[in-house]
C-alpha positions as CSV (number, residue, x, y, z in Angstrom):
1,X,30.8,5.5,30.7
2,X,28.4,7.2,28.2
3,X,26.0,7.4,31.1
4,X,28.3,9.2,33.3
5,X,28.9,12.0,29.9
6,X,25.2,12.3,30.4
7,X,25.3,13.1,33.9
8,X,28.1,15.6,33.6
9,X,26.0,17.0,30.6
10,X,23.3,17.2,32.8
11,X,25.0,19.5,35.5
12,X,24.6,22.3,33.1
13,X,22.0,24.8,34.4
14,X,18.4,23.5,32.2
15,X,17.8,26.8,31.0
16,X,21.2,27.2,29.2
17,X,21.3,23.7,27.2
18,X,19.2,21.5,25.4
19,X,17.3,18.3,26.2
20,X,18.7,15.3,25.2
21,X,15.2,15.1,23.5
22,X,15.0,18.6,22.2
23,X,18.8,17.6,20.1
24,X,16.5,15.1,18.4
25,X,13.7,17.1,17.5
26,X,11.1,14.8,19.5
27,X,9.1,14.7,21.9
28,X,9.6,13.4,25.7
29,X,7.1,10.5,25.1
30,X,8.8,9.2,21.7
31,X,9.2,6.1,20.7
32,X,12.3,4.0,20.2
33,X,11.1,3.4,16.2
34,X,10.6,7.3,16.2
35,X,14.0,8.0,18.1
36,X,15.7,5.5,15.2
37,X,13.8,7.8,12.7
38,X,15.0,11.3,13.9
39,X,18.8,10.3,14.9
40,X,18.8,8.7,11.2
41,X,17.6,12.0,9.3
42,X,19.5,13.7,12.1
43,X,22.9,12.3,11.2
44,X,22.6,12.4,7.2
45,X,22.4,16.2,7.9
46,X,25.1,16.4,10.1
47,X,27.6,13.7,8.9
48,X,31.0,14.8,9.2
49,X,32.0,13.7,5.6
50,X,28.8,15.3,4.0
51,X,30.0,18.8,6.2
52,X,33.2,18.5,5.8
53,X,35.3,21.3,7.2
54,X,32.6,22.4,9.6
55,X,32.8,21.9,13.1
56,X,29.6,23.2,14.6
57,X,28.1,20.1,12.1
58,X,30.4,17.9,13.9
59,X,29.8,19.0,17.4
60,X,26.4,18.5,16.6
61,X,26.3,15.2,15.0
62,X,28.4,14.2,18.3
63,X,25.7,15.5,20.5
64,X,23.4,13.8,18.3
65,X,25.3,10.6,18.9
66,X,25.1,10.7,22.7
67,X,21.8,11.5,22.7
68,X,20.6,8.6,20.8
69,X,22.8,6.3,22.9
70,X,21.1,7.3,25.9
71,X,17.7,7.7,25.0
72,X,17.6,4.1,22.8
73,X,18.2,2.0,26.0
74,X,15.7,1.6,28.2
75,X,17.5,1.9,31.8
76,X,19.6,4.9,30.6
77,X,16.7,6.7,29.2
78,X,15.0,6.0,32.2
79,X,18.4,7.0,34.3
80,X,18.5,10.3,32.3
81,X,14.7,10.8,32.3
82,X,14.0,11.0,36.2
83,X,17.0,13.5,36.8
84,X,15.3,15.3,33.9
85,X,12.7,15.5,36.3
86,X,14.4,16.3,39.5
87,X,16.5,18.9,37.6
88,X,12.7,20.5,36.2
89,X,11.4,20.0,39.9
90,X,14.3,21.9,41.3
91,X,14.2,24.5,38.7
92,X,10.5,25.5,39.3
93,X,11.3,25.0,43.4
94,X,14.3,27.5,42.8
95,X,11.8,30.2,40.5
96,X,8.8,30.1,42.9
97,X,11.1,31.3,45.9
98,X,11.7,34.4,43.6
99,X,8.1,35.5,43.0
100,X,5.6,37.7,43.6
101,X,4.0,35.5,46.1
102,X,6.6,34.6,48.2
103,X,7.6,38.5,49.3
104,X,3.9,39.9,49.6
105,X,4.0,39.9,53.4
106,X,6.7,42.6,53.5
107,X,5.1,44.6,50.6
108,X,1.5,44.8,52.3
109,X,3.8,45.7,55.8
110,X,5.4,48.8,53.6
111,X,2.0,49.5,52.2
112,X,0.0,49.9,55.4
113,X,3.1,51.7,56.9
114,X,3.2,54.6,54.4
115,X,-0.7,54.9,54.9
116,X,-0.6,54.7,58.7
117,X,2.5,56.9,58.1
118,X,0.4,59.4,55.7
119,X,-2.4,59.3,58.6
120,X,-0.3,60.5,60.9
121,X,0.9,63.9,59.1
122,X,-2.5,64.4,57.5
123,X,-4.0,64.2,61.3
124,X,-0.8,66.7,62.2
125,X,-1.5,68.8,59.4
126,X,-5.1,69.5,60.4
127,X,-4.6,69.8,64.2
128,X,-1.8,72.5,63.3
129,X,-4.7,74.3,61.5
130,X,-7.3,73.8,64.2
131,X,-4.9,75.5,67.0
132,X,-4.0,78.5,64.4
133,X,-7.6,79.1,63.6
């Protein structure tokens, strides 16, 4: 069940949320003793009783919560680490069909157009001026 939180977490778009890694401050490679470490400091921040009143601190210790449940057992971290991936894999996929790269064919067609085009007049230009002359 917590699993499937995770995976309707992960729908959101990568570049408008946070890791599940990133809401623990650590790194991708952590260990479980250094996961225990950073959800412990983590939560004596952003206990509910020592915030009371606030509700971004609670929201937070919640997300803090879900993370560490997912990411300190081994098959869910795994679960949540490979659609990490495919979600990172897809992103990149998505931002490489919007580069530079991917439309210079039609920009060096324009290009050789306008000069071909320019050519054209500038040959024009000076027959004109060789039949007036």
């Amino acid at each position: 069940m917590l699993y499937d939180r995770m995976c309707e977490y992960s729908k959101i778009p990568i570049h408008m949320k946070k890791t599940l890694h990133e809401i623990l401050n650590i790194s991708s490679t952590a260990t479980l003793a250094e996961i225990k470490k950073a959800y412990r400091q983590l939560c004596k921040m952003h206990h509910p009783d020592k915030n009371q009143g606030s509700t971004e601190s609670e929201n937070l210790f919640k997300e803090i919560n879900a993370a560490y449940q997912v990411l300190i057992d081994q098959d869910s971290r795994a679960k949540y680490d490979s659609e990490l991936q495919k979600a990172f894999a897809y992103t990149r996929q998505e931002k490489d069909t919007h580069t530079f790269r991917g439309s210079i064919r039609p920009i060096i067609q324009m290009v050789a157009s306008v000069i071909i085009f320019a050519f054209i007049i500038f040959a024009i230009l000076n027959l004109n001026k060789l039949t007036k002359s």
